[in-house]
C-alpha positions in Angstrom: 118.0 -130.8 8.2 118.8 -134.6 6.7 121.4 -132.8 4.4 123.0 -131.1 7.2 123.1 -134.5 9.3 124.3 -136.2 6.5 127.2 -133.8 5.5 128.4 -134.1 9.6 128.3 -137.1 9.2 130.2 -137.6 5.9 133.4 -135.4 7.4 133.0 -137.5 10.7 133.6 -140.8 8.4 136.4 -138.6 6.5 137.7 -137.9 9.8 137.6 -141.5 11.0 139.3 -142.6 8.2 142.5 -140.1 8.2 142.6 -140.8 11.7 143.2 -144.7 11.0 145.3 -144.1 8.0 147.8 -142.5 10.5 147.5 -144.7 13.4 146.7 -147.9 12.0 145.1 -150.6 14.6 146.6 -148.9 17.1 143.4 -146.2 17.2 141.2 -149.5 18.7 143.6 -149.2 22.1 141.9 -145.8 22.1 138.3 -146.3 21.8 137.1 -144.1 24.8 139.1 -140.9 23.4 137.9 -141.7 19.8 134.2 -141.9 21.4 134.5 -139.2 23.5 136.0 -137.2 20.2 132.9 -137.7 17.9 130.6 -137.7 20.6 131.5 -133.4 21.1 131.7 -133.3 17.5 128.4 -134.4 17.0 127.1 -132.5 19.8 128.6 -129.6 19.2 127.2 -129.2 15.0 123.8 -130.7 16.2 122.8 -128.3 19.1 123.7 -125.3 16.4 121.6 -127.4 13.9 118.7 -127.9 16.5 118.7 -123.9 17.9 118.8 -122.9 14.1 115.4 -125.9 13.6 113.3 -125.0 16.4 113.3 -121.0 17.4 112.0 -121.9 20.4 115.2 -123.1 21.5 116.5 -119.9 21.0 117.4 -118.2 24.2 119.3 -115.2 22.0 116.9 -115.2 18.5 119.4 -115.7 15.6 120.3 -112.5 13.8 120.8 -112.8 9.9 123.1 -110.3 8.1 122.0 -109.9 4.4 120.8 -113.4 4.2 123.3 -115.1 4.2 125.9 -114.7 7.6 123.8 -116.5 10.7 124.6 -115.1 14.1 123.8 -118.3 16.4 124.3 -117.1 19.9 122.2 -119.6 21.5 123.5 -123.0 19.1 127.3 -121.4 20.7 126.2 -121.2 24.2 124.4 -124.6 24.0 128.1 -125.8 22.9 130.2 -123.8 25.3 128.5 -125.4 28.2 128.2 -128.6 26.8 131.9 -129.0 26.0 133.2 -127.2 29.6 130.7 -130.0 31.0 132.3 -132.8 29.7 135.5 -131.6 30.3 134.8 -131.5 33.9 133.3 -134.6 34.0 136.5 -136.5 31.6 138.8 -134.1 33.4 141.0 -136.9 35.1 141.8 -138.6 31.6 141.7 -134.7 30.1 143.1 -132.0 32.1 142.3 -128.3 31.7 145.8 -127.8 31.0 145.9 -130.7 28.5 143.1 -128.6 26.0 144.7 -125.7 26.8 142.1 -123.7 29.4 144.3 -121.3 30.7 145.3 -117.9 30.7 149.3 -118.4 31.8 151.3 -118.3 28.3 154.4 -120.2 28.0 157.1 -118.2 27.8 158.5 -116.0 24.9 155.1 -117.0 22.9 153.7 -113.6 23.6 155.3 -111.1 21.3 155.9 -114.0 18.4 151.9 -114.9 18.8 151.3 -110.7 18.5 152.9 -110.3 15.0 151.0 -114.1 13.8 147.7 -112.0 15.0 148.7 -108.5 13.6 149.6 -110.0 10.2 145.9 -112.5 10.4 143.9 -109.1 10.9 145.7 -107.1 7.9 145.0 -110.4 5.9 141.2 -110.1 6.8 140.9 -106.4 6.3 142.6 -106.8 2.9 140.5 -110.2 2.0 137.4 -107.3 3.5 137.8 -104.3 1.8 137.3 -106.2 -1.5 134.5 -108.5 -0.9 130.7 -107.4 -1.6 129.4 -104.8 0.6 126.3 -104.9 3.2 124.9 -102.4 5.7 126.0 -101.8 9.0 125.3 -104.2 11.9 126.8 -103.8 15.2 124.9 -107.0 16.9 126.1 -109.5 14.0 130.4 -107.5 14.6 130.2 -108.4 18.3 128.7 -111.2 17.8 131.7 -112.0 15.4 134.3 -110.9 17.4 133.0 -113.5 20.5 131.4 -116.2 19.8 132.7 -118.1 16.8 135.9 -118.1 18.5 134.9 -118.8 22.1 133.0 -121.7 21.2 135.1 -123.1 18.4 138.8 -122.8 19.8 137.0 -124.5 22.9 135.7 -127.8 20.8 138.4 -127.6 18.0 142.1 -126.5 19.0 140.7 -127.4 22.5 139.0 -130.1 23.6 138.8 -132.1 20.0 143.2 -131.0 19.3 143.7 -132.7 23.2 142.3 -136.2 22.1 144.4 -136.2 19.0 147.3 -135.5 20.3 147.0 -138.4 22.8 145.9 -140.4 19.7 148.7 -139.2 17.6 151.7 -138.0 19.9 154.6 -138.1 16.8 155.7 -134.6 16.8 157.8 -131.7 15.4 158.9 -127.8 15.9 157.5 -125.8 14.1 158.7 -121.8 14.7 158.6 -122.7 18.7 155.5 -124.5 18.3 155.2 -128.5 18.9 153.0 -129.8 16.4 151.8 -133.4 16.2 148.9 -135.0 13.4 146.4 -134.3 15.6 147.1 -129.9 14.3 146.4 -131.3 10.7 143.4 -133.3 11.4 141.8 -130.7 12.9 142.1 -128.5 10.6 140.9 -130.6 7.8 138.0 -131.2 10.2 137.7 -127.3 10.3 137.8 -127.1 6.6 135.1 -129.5 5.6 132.7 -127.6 8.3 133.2 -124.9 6.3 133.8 -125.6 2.3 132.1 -129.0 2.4 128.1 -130.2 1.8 125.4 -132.1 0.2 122.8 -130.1 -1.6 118.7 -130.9 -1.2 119.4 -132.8 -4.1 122.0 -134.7 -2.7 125.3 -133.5 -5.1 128.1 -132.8 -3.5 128.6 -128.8 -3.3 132.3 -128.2 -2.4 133.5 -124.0 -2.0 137.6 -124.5 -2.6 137.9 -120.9 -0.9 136.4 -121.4 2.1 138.0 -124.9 2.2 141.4 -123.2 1.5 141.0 -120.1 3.9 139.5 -122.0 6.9 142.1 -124.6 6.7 145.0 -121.9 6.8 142.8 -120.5 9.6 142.5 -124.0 11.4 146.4 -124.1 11.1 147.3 -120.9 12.7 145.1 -121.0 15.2 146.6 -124.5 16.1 149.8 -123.3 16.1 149.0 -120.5 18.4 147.6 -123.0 21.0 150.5 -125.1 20.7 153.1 -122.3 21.0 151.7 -120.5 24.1 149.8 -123.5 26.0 146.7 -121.6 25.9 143.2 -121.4 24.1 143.6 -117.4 24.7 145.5 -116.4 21.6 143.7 -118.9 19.4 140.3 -117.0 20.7 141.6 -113.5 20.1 142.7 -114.2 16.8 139.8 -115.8 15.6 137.7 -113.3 16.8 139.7 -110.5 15.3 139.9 -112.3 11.9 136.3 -112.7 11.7 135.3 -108.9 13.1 138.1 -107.5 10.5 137.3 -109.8 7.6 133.3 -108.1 8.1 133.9 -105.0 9.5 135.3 -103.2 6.5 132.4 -104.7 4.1 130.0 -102.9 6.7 131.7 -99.2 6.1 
């Protein structure tokens, strides 16, 4: 458990730094957003990390799929309603609309945000079909297909993406999309969660492929928020790239 608090806390200070490296002093006229960014950070990795700790905690037991894929459903509950709780209570200086909790999609973002999708799940059945195999396990494929991408569009393209881009407003079109800095931080953010850790013995184990993938995953699913004003498309396509990226290594 030290390593795991150690490793957040190592991409938090990387985090911190990029931030400052982009905005300079002016991120200290910000200080209640940059709390408010690291406090759901933090709360969002440790109440996985805690569930995970103490079973007891667990309101869904965490499923294991041959030893090595964790489904958390109770650390990604504990997380949805922590982050829609502070939303309500910030939601004067962060609106709903602002982190993009809604289902109205701007307009002509539908079909363009179809083929993005359609073109993410070929990827992951392609990435699937040759990766090592396992058994079949229908708990751990729904549990793919919702949660990860419920609770991590919510805290990363939503609530964690509309701080940034109050932080870091400069922005440009990309393909109908408006992307600012705060797209690229989070999904460096993203990437380190995934690709980046400190072993028992303290060396630093890094995985360039999942760094690689889940930043190209971070990116898309930014873009998608971006282009239609919602978290809906971001949550479908992560949940379809995770369900297709498994499903084929389960048949």
């Amino acid at each position: 458990m030290v390593t795991t608090i150690l490793t957040k806390t190592a991409i938090a200070v990387i985090a911190l730094i990029i931030i400052f490296l982009i905005t300079g002093r002016r991120i200290w006229h910000y200080k209640g957003y940059l709390a408010l960014f690291f406090l759901l950070y933090f709360a969002d990795n440790l109440l996985i990390v805690l569930t995970n700790r103490y079973p007891a905690l667990q309101l869904i037991p965490n499923h294991v799929w041959e030893g090595f894929l964790v489904c958390v459903w109770s650390g990604k509950i504990y997380s949805i309603l922590f982050t829609l709780s502070l939303l309500y209570i910030t939601r004067r200086i962060l609106s709903f609309t602002e982190i993009g909790l809604t289902l109205h999609q701007r307009k002509g973002s539908l079909l363009p945000s179809l083929v993005v999708i359609l073109l993410l799940a070929g990827w992951a059945i392609l990435v699937g079909i040759f990766s090592p195999k396992g058994s079949f396990d229908p708990i751990a494929l729904v549990y793919l297909a919702l949660m990860p991408g419920i609770n991590e569009e919510l805290v990363y393209r939503g609530y964690l993406l509309g701080i940034l881009n109050k932080l870091m407003p400069v922005k440009i079109n990309v393909l109908g999309a408006t992307i600012g800095w705060g797209v690229v931080v989070t999904s460096i953010l993203f990437s380190l969660l995934h690709g980046f850790g400190f072993e028992n013995d303290l060396s630093i184990h890094i995985d360039m492929i999942a760094l690689r993938n889940s930043f190209l995953s971070g990116l898309i699913f930014a873009w998608l928020r971006e282009r239609t004003g919602s978290l809906l498309m971001p949550i479908v396509a992560h949940g379809i790239e995770d369900f297709f990226f498994f499903f084929p290594r389960m048949v």
